[in-house]
N, C-alpha and C positions, 0 to 999 in steps of 0.2 A: 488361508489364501496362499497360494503358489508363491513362491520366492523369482525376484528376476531375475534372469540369466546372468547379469552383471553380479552379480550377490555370489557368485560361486567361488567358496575360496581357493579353488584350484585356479582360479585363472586372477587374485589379489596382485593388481599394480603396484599395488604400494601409494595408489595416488588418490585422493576422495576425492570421489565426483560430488561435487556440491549443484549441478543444472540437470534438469530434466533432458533438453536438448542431448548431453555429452553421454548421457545411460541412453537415449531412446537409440542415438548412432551405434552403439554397442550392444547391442541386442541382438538384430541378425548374425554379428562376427561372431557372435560366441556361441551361436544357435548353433550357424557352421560348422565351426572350430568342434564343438560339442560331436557333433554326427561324426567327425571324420575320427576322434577318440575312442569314442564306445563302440566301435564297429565292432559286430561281433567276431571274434575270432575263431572261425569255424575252421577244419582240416583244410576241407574242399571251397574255394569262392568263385561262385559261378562270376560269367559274362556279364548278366547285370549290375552283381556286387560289383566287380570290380569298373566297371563302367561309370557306376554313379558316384564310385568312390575318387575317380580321378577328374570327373564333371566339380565335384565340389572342392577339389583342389584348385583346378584350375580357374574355378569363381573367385575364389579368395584369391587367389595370384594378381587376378585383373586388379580386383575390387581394389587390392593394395595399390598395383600402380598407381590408379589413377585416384587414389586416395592421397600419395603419396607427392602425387604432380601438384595436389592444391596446393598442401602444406610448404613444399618445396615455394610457389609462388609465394607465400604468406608471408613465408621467411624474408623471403627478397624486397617485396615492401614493405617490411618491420626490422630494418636489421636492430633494434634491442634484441629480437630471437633469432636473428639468424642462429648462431650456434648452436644453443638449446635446441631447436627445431628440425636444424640441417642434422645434428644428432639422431634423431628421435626418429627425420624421415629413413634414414640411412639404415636404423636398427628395422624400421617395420619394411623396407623394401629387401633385408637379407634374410626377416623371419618368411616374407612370401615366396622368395623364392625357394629357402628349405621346404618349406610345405607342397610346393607344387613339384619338387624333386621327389617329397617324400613319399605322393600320390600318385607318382607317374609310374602305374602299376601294369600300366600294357596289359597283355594277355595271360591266363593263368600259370601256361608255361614258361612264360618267356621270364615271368616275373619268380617264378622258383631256378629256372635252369638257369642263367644269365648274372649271378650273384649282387644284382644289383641293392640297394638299402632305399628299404620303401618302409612304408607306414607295415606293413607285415613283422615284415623283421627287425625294426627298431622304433620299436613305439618310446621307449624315453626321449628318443630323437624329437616326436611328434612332438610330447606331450613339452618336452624346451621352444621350440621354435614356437608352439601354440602359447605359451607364455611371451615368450620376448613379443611375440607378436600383441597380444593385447596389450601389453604394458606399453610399446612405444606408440600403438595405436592413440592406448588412452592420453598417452603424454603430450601427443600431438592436438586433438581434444583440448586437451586443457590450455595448453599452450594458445592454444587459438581463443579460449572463450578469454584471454588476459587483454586480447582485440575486443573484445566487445566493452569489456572492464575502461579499458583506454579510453574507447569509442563516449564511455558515460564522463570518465573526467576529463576526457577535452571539452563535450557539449555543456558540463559544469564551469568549466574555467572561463568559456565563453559569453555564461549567461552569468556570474560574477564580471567578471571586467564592466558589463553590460550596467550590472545595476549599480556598478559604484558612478557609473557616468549618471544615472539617473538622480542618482543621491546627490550630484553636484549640478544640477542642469538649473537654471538663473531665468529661462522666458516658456510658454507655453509653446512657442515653435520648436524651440529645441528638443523638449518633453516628448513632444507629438511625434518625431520624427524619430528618438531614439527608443520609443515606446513600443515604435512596430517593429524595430531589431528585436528588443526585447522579447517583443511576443513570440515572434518565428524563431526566436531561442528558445523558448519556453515548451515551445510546442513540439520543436526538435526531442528538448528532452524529458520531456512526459513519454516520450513516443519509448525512447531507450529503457524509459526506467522502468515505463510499463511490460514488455516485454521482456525487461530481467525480471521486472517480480514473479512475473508468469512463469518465468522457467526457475527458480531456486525451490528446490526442494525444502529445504527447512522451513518450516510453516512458520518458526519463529520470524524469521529473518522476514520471510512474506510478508507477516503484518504488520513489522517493524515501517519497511519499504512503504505499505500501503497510508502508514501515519502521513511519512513524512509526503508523501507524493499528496496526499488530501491537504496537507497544510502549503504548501506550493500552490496547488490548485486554488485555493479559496482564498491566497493572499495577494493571487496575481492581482483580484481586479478589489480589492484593499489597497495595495500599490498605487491602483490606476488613480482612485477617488481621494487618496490619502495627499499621494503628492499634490496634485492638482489643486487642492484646500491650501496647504501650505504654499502654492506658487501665488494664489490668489492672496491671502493673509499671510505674507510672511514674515508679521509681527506679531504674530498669532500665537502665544508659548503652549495649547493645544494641542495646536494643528501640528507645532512640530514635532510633541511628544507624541502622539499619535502616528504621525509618519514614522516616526523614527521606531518603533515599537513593529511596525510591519516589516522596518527594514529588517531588523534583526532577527525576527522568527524565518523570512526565507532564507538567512544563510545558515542560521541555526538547521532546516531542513534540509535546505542542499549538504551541507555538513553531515547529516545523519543520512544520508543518502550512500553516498561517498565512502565513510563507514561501514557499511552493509557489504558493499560488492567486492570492498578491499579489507574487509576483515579488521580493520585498523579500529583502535581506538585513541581517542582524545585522552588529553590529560584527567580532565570532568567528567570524562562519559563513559570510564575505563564501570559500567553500571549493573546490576544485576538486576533480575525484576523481584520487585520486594516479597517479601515471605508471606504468601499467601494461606486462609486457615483451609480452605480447598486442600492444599498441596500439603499443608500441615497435618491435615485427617489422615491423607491417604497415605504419606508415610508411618504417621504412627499406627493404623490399622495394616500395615504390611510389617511393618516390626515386630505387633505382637501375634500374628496370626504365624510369622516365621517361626516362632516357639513351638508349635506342631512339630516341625523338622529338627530342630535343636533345643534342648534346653538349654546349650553351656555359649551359644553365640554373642549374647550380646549380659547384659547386666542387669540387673532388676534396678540400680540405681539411673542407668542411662535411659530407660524407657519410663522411672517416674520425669526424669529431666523433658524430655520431649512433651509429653501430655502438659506441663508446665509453662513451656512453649508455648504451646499451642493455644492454651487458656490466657495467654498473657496478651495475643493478638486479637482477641475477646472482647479487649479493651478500646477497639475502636469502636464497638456497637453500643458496648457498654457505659462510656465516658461522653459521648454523644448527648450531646444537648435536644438533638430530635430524637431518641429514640424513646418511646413512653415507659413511664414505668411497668406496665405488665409486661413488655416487651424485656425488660432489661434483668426483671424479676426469672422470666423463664429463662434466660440467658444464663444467669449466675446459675439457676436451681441445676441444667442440665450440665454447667459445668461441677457441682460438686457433685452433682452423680458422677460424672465420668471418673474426679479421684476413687472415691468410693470404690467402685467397679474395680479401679485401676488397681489398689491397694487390696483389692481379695485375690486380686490374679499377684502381683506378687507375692504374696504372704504363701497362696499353694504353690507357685512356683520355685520359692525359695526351701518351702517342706520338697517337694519333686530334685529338686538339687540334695537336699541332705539325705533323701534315702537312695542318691546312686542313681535315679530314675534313667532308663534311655530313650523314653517317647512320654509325651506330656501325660499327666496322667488325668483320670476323670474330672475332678474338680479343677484341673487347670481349663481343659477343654469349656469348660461350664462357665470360668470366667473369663476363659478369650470371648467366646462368643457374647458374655452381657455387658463387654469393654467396649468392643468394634459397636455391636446396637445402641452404644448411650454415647460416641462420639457421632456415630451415625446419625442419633438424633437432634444431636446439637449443630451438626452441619442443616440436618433441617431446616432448624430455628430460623437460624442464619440467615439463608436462603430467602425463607418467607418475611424477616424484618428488612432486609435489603430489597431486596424486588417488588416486595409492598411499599417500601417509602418511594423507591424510585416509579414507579406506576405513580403514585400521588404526586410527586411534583411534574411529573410529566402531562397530568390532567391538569392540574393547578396553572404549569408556566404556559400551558396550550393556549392559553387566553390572552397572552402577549401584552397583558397592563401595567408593566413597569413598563415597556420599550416604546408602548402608545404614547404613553403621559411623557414620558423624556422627549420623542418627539413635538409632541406639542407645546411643551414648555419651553423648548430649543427654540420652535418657530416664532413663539411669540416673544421672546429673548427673555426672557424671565429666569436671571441664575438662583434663584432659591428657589423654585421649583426643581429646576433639575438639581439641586445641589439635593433637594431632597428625595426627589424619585432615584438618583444614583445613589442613595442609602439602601434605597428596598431593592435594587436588582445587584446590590453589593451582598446583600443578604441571603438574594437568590442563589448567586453566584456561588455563593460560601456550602450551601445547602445541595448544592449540583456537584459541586466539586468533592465534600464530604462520601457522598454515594455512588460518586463515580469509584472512590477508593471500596469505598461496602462492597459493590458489585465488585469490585476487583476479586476483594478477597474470598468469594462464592464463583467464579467464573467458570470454572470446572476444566478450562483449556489455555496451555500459556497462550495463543493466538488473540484468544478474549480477554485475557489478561493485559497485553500489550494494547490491545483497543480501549480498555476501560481507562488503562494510563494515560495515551490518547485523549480519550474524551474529558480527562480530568484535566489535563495542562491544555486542553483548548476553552473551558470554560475559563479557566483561571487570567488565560490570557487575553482572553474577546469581550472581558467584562469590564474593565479599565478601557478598552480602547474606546468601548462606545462610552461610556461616559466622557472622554476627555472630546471624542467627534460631537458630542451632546452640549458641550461645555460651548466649542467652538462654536456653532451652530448658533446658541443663544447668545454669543460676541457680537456675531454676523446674522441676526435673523431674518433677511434679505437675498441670503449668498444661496444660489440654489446650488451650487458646487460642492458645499456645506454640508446641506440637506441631504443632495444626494449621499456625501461619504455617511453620516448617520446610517441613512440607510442602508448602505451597502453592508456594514458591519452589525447591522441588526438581524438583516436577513441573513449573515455568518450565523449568529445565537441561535435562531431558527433553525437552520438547519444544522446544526450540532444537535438540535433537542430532536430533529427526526433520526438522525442517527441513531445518538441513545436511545431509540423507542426501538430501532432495530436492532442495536446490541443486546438490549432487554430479553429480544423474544429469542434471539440465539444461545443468552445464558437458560433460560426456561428448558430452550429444545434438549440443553446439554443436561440438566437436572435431570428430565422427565425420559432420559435415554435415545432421544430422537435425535441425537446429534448428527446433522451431516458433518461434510468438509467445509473449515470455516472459510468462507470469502472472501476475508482480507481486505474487503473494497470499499470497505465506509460508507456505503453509498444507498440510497432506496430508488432512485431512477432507474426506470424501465432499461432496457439495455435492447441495443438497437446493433444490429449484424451488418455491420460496415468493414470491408477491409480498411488496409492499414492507410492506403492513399488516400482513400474516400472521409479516413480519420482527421486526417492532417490539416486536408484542406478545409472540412468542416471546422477542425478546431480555428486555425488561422481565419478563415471569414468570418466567423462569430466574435474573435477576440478584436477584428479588423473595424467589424459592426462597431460594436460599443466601443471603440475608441473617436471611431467616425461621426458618431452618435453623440458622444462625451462632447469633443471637439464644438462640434456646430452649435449645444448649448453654450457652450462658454462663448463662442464670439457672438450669436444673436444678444446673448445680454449687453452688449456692446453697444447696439443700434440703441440712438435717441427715440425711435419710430417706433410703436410696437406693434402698433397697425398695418404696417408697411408688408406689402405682400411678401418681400423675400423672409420677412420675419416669419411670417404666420406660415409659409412654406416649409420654410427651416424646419420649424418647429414641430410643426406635422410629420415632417420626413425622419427627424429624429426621434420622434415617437415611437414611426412603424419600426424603421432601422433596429430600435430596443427592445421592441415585441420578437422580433428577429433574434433580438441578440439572446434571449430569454429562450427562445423557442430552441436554438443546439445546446443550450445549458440546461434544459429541461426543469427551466425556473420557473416554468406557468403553465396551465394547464393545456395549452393548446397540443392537441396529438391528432389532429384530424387534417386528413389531403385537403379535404376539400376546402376548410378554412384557412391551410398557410397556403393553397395556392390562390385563393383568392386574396391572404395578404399580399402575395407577389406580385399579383396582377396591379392592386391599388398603387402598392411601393412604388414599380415601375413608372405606373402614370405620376406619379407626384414627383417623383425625382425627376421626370423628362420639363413637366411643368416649373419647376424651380431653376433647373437649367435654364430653361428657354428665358425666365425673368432674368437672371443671372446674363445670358448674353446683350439681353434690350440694356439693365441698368450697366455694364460695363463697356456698352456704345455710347452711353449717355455723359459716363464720367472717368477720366482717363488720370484718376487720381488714386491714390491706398486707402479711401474713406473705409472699403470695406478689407478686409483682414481674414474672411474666408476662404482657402487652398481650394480652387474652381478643379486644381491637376486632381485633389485628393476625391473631389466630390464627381468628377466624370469616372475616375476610377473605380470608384462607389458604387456607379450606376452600370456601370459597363462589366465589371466583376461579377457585380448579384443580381444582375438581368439577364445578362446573356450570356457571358462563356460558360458560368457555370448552370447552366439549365439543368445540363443533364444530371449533374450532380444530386443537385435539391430533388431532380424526378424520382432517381434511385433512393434515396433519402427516404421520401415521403413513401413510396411506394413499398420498404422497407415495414412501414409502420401499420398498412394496412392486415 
């Protein structure tokens, strides 16, 4: 594959571009830059040459300016850079004008008779000014992407301040009110974070980004059901270990977020990704295959050390209480073939050292090649007892009978059933989490590496929670606020387990050679071609819904009446509102126009019909019996009927 233009070490900054954005802006400069260099340098250059040679001088001269006018603005509303920048603009507007001096090549003769200094007669001059120029180009580049960097940890600092208000908020108006900041924080910065992961090249750092941005995601509306539990029970010591446990993984991820863009690490997370037997193979099958090229490179003692290694990391397949005995049998067999193998390549390599040898000799060749085949086949093994256990408990846990029976034990408040069902999905947990580590170490890519880590501390962490909202639950078997956070965090385990069914078939792809580019996105949802605005607002009305939604359950439990039409209104409305809210989260199966617009159509009319009760019973009684926000619920109806029509049309029409 072609190397990119930025790659050329003739024109090295000195600066790494770590964003796809800052190389894709430098591509044409250099393309230019490039053309006006290698011109050939022939006796005679006609009217053309020299035409097109002072045409692409003088593109880059513009180009510069008005390159250089942004930066210049940039500076002025960032003075942290003014200097650095006003620098950088100053160096790339002195390289433009050299170049477009050094292009200004006039006519054949004017440009030999007239002793002027052009790109002819001093090309070191070119090939300097063509430096300074990308290097202050690039500086300015980078300098600039330190705005978008900001731009993520102001929207962070913002959506902390945010949550520690919610961690102290004492009534459910208060919650409600500071919940929709939250949100429209939240969605601010998925929006940023999403569009740096998109642009960083390092695929590690991608699916670092991508962990934390999925556990943000999935713990916003854990937040929403968590606290609410707790504001409801808040003598609940459940509820509140439970809330308290979502608190801390979203700043743990905004923290790892943070980390990513600013290169920074933590005291604790200063971390490496653990020693993989993947990663383990393929260097010692590069070690010994390099004895081709050298005998005297490395040690016969250094390359038993490694295989020793490598067979030592064995031991998590091997020490495994799930892995069967035939399974644990081939494990060990293949690792002592591998000494074996390993010990006849050194034994002839160490004879190839004592006769002076200077290229491997027959019998070495003979045992690199049945070393690399008997580690090769032990990554097999591997492979197959990893991918096989994990295929099985992903059939096994598909059946959802630990998380059924906890809810139904919860419902009927019965704590020794759940005290016991949270034994068996404690078990699960244990068994998920073990093979997320398997799969690790067979991954074949750090990106799936970083996701398998991922999928291992989300298991480890979602399996206590639902027990302790299970716990709660069966305190309160009555509290459907309860009920709901149960369920919110079951349906988290859920879809952790469809993930890993997708990370499954991407380590598969990467075995069987079919690897693409990993995705990074955690994700198995259809993916819908929405620009950025169309994102936003989607995301906010949906997170808008289910709070809208949340809300109105909580205060109809309130009503002595349950027959009472604004109940049974309510309750309907929040039904649809959910199906809705379900419907941008792509939590339910609905993907069909003609069905969510026919839910719109229903929503509409029921919302217009609870209004209209809403105004009779508020003529009727001019006191706070009711506790329902009438501002929040015309807002409701007014936002997702009608301004946004067009919205949801392009949406849906998207889908067709």
């Amino acid at each position: 594959m072609a190397s990119s233009p930025c790659a050329n070490s003739n024109f090295d900054s000195g600066l790494e571009i770590k964003t796809r954005s800052v190389e894709q802006t430098l591509i044409p400069l250099v393309s230019q830059i490039t053309t006006l260099i290698n011109h050939k340098d022939k006796p005679k250059k006609s009217e053309r040459t020299l035409t097109a040679i002072h045409r692409v001088g003088q593109a880059v001269s513009v180009a510069v300016g008005r390159f250089v006018a942004v930066g210049e603005a940039i500076a002025t509303e960032n003075q942290e850079l003014k200097d650095e920048m006003g620098q950088a603009c100053f160096e790339a507007r002195r390289a433009g004008d050299a170049i477009a001096q050094l292009t200004d090549v006039g006519s054949p003769l004017s440009c030999q008779s007239d002793g002027r200094v052009t790109v002819f007669s001093d090309r070191t001059g070119m090939v300097k000014a063509a430096r300074l120029l990308l290097s202050s180009v690039t500086k300015v580049l980078v300098l600039a992407d330190r705005i978008v960097i900001k731009q993520i940890i102001t929207s962070r600092n913002k959506v902390l301040v945010t949550l520690d208000h919610l961690e102290r908020v004492s009534t459910f108006q208060e919650f409600v009110q500071i919940f929709s900041q939250f949100g429209n924080e939240m969605v601010e910065f998925a929006h940023l974070t999403g569009d740096r992961q998109n642009d960083l090249k390092d695929e590690k750092k991608k699916a670092r980004m991508a962990a934390a941005r999925a556990v943000l995601e999935k713990c916003t509306m854990m937040l929403l059901t968590a606290s609410k539990t707790c504001l409801r029970h808040p003598d609940c010591e459940s509820a509140r270990i439970n809330k308290d446990a979502v608190f801390h993984r979203m700043r743990c991820a905004l923290e790892q977020v943070i980390e990513i863009v600013t290169e920074a690490r933590s005291c604790g997370e200063n971390r490496v990704l653990p020693a993989s037997i993947y990663n383990g193979i393929k260097d010692f099958k590069s070690s010994v295959e390099c004895l081709r090229e050298s005998l005297y490179s490395l040690s016969p003692q250094s390359v038993g050390s490694q295989l020793e290694a490598l067979v030592e990391r064995t031991e998590d397949f091997t020490d495994s209480a799930y892995t069967s005995h035939e399974q644990r049998q081939a494990i060990l067999g293949l690792c002592q073939l591998a000494r074996q193998d390993t010990q006849q390549l050194v034994h002839a390599w160490v004879e190839a050292q004592s006769a002076h040898a200077k290229e491997a000799t027959e019998d070495m060749e003979v045992a690199i090649l049945k070393t690399c085949q008997s580690v090769s086949d032990l990554r097999r093994e591997l492979h197959k007892v990893a991918v096989g256990r994990a295929s099985e408990l992903l059939k096994v846990h598909g059946e959802q009978l630990p998380l059924r029976a906890l809810k139904a034990a919860g419902a009927e408040g019965n704590l020794e059933a759940v005290a016991e069902y949270s034994r068996k999905l404690t078990e699960q947990k244990e068994q998920l989490v073990e093979t997320c580590r398997l799969l690790c170490h067979v991954s074949g890519t750090e990106p799936l590496e970083i996701t398998c880590i991922h999928a291992e501390e989300t298991f480890h962490v979602i399996g206590p929670q639902i027990i302790s909202a299970a716990q709660t639950l069966a305190l309160h078997p009555s509290s459907k606020i309860a009920k709901e956070n149960l369920e919110v965090f079951c349906e988290a385990w859920e879809s952790q387990l469809c993930d890993m069914a997708l990370l499954l078939r991407e380590i598969n792809d990467v075995f069987e050679g079919k690897r693409g580019k990993h995705s990074a996105n955690l994700k198995t949802a259809k993916a819908v071609k929405l620009d950025a605005e169309e994102q936003t607002s989607m995301a906010k009305l949906g997170l808008e819904l289910r709070l809208l939604s949340s809300d109105m359950d909580t205060e109809v439990e309130k009503w002595e009446e349950p027959e009472h039409d604004i109940v049974r209104q309510s309750q309907s409305l929040a039904s649809m509102a959910y199906n809705m809210y379900l419907f941008t989260r792509w939590a339910n199966g609905t993907t069909q126009y003609k069905d969510m617009y026919m839910l719109r159509s229903v929503l509409s009319e029921e919302g217009l019909q609870l209004c209209s009760s809403l105004r009779t019973f508020s003529a009727q009684v001019y006191t706070n019996a009711i506790n329902l926000s009438f501002s929040n619920l015309h807002t409701f109806v007014h936002i997702y009927l009608c301004e946004d029509c067009h919205l949801h049309k392009s949406f849906f029409i998207s889908l067709l």
